[in-house]
C-alpha positions in Angstrom: 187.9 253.2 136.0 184.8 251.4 135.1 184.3 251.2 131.6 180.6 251.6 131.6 181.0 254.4 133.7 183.1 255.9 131.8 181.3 255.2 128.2 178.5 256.6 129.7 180.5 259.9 131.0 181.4 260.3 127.3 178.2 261.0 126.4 178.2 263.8 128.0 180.5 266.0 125.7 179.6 264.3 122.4 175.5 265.9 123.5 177.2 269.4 124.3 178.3 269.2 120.5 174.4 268.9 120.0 171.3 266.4 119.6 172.3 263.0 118.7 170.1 260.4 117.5 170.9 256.6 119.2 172.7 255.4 115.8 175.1 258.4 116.1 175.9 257.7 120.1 176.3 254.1 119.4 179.0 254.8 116.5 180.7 257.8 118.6 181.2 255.7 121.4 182.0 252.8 119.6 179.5 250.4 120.8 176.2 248.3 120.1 173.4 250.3 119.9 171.9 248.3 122.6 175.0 249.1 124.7 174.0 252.9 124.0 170.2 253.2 124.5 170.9 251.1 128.5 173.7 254.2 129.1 171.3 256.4 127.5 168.4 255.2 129.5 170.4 255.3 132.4 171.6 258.9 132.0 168.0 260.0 131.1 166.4 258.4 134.9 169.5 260.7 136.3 168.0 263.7 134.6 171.7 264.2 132.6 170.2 263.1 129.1 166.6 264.0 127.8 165.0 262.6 124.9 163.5 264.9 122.3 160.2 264.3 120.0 162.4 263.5 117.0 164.0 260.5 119.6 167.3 262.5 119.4 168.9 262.9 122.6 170.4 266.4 124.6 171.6 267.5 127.5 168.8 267.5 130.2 167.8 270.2 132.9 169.6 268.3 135.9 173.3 268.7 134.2 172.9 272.5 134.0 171.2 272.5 138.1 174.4 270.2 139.3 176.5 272.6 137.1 175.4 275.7 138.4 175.0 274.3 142.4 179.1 273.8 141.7 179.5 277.2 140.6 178.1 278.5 143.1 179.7 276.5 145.8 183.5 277.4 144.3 184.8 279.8 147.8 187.0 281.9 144.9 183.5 283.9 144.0 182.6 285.1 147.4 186.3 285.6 148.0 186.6 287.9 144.5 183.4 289.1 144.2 184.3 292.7 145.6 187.7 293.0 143.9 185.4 292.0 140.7 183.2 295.0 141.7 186.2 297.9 143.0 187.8 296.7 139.8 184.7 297.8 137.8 184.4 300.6 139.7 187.9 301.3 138.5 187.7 301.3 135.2 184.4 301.2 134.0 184.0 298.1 132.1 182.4 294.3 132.6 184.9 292.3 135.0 184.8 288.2 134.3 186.0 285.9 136.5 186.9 282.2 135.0 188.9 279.2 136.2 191.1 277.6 133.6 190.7 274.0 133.4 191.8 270.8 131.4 192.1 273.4 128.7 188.7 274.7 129.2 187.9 278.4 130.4 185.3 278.5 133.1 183.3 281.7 133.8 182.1 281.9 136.9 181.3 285.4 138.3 180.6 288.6 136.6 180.4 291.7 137.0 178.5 294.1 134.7 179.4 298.0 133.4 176.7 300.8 133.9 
């Protein structure tokens, strides 16, 4: 794997922790800050990174889009979808959906009680 590909992939889950200033990318990452701000740059013309007022950095709008265009293109929604719903029918309650994966729990349909 690349390795500036995958520094700047990093950043990615160190900003879902929070906003991070340049200093604390640089040291989480391990590198110059120079090294940092050109991933950071990089990830902010991409729309992934967005720099705040205070010149902290988050996540930026295009992440959540590209997130939610994947969700919405998984086939095991449309497929579930009305066992979510008969099964609410059932028994009254909010149904969830979620995918498990690399140890993460992903919710990606949901029906609500009434």
């Amino acid at each position: 794997m690349s390795q500036t590909v995958d520094r700047a992939l990093s950043i990615l889950p160190l900003l879902a922790q929070g906003p991070a200033d340049l200093g604390q990318v640089a040291e989480r990452l391990g590198v110059h800050k120079s090294t940092a701000l050109r991933l950071l740059r990089t990830l902010h013309e991409h729309g992934l990174v967005y720099r705040q007022e205070d010149q902290r950095y988050r996540l930026g709008a295009r992440l959540f889009a590209l997130a939610q265009e994947a969700v919405e293109n998984l086939d095991v929604r449309e497929i579930a979808h009305s066992h979510l719903v008969a099964l609410n029918d059932r028994c009254g309650h909010t149904v969830h959906l979620a995918v498990y994966e690399e140890q993460e729990v992903l919710y990606i349909d949901k029906v609500e009680s009434r």
